[in-house]
N, C-alpha and C positions, 0 to 999 in steps of 0.2 A: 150940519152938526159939527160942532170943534171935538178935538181929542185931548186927553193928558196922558200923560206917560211920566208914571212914578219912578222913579231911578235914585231913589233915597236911599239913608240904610249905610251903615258900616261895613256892612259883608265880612262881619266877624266871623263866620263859617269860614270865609275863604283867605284865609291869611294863609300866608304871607304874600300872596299875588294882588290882595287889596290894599297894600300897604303903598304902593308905586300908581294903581288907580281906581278909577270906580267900579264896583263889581260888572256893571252893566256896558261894559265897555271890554271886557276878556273876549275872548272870540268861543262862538259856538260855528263847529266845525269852521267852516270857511268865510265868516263874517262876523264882527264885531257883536254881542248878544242885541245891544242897542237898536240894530236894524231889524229884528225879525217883529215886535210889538209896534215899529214906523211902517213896516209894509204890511200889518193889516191893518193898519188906517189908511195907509195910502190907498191899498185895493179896494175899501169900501168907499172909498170916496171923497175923503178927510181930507180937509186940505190947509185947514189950520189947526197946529198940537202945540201943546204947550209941555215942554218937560220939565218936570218939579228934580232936584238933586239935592244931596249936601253938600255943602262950604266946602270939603275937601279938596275933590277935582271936579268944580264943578265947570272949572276951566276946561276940561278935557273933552266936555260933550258940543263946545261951540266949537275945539280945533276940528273935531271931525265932523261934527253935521252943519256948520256956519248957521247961514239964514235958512236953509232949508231949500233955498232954487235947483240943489244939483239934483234935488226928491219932487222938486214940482209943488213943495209945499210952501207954507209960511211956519219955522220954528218961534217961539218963544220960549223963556227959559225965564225959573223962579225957583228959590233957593229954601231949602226945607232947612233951617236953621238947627233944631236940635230931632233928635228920632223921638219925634211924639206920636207915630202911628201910621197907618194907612189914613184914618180919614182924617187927621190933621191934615196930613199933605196934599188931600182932595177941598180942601178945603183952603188952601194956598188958590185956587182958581177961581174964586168967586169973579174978581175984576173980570179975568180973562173967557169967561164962560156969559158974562153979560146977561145974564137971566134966561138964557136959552140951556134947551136942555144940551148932555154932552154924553161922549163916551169917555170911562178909564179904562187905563191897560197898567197890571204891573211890567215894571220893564224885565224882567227876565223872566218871563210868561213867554210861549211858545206854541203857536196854535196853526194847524193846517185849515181851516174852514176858513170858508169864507165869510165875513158878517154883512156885508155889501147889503141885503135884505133888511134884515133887523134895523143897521141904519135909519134905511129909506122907512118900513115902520114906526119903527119909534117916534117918530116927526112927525109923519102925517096924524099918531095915533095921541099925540100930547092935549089937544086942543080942550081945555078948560078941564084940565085931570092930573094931578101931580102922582105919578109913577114912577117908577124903577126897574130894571132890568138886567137879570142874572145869568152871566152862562155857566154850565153847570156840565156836568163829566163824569159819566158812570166811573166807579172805582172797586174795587176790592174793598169788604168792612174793614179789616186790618188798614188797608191803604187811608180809608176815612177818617181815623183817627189822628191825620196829619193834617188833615184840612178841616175848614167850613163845612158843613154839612147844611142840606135842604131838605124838607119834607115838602111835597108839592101835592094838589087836588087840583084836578083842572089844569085851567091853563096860569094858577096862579103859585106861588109859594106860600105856606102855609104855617113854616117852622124853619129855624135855622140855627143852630149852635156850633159854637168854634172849639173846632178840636175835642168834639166828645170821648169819654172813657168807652160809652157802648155807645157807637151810632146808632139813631133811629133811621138813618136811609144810607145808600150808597152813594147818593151825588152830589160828589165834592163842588162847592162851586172855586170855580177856577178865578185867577186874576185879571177878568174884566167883567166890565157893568156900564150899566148905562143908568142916567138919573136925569130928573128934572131939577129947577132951580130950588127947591122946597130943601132940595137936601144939605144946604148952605145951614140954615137953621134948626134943622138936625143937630148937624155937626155941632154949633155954638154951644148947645143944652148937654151935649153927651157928658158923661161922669168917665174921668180916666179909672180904666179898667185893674186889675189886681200889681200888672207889670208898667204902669202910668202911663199907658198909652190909649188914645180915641181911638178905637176899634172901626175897623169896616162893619163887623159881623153887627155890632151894636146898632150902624147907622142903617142897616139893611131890614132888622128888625123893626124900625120906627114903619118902615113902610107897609111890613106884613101884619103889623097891626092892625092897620085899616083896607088890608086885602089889597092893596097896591102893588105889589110886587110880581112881576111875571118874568119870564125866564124861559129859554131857551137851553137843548141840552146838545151838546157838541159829537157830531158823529166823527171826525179825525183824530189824529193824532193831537196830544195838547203834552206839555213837558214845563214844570218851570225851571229854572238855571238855575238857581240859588245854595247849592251845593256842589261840590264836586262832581259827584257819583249823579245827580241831575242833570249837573252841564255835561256830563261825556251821554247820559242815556240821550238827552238833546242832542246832540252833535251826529251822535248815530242814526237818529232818526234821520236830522237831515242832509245826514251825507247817504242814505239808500234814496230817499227822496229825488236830490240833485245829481245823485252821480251818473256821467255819458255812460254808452256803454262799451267805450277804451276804456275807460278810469277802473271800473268796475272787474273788466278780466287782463287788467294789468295786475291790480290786487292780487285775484286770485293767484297768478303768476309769480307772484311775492310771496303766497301762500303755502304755494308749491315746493319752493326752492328754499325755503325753510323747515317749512314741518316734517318732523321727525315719528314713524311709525314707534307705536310703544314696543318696548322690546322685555324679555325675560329678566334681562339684567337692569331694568329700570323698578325703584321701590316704589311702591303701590298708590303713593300721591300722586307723582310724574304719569303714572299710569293712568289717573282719572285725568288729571289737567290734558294732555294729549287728546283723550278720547273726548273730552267737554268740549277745546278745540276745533276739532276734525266735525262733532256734531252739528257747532256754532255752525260752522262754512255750508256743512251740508245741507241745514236751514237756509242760510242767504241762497244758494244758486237753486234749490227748489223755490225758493219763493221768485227768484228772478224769471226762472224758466215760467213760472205762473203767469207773471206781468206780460211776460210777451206773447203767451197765447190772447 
């Protein structure tokens, strides 16, 4: 199976730090965003991706990943001309996808699982059936109103609407799927949406139509970047993920020789911030002490 990785998009959320480059190229914690949606294709298997961008910097994703040999992979690169949506720019790969099915990944998408599985299924399970395939992420109702939502029966998808006022389910689906070559001619027929863009949600729809749609729900951690306050909750994530364990109670040693016990003569806000603090830390090294039993 080939891969795409979307990395389109203005990153108008993140100005002024998109102004100099592509949002998917900022670092989440200790690496570029760009590499964390390239190593789960690479761990599942992937060994040809194609990554779609804007004209802007689209220069900037060949200075750092070239042809792909330093990754064991083969890169290609195609150029998403104006922001006409997610599945316009899934749709920039028709050539590249060759009538074989593929997987997408948004690029500042963030996922601890591994797909390695689904992969190797989805292949074997294509033979004379055109499908589609969702991974999907329990959430918070609140939380769902920021995403895709799914309604699911069985092992298939049932319902899906973007950005509902009242979700009818909790499971956001996240930024990757997998599709067969049918979904090319999807894409052609789709009608731009209220904001002139070809919707994913719309093309995902076409398949749950005819009960094609099946899906997977992700037990790890999953984050996407695309904001600030996302890219630091990513970064955290996986900096407890990656960190030695020098790294880890050097920190706290940083911790120590800074934080200040709340005192009488501190007003009453510095008094919660302190105690929120001291909480935070107290969380990580219970949970540390967890991992290492």
């Amino acid at each position: 199976m080939k891969g795409v990785i979307l990395a389109g998009g203005t990153g108008s959320r993140m100005y002024p730090c998109t102004k100099v480059t592509n949002k998917h190229l900022l670092p989440v914690y200790n690496k570029p965003m760009i590499y964390y949606p390239l190593k789960t294709f690479i761990d599942a298997g992937i060994k040809e991706i194609l990554i779609v961008s804007g004209p802007g910097h689209s220069g900037h994703f060949v200075n750092l990943l070239g042809s792909g040999r330093e990754f064991g992979v083969k890169l290609s690169y195609e150029i998403q001309d104006e922001a006409g949506g997610i599945a316009q720019a899934i749709g920039l790969a028709e050539n590249f996808t060759d009538k074989e099915p593929f997987a997408v990944i948004l690029g500042d998408n963030i996922f601890e699982d591994s797909i390695k599985e689904d992969v190797k299924n989805f292949g074997y399970s294509m033979i004379n059936q055109k499908k589609c395939k969702i991974f999907l992420k329990e959430v918070g109702l609140k939380a769902a109103k920021r995403f895709g939502i799914a309604v699911v029966e069985g092992d298939k998808i049932i319902y899906v609407e973007e950005k509902p006022e009242n979700p009818k389910s909790n499971l956001a689906m996240t930024g990757l799927y997998m599709f067969d070559s049918s979904v090319f001619e999807i894409i052609k027929n789709l009608r731009p949406s209220a904001r002139g863009e070809l919707e994913v949600t719309d093309t995902i729809a076409e398949y749950v139509k005819y009960r094609n749609c099946f899906y997977t729900i992700m037990n790890g951690f999953w984050s996407d970047a695309g904001t600030f306050e996302s890219m630091n909750r990513a970064s955290n994530l996986v900096r407890a993920k990656e960190m030695i364990e020098d790294d880890y109670w050097s920190d706290n040693d940083d911790f120590a020789e800074t934080f200040k016990f709340p005192s009488k003569e501190d007003n009453p806000s510095d008094i919660i911030e302190k105690l929120s603090q001291l909480s935070k830390k107290q969380s990580e090294i219970l949970d540390y002490i967890s991992k290492k039993k």
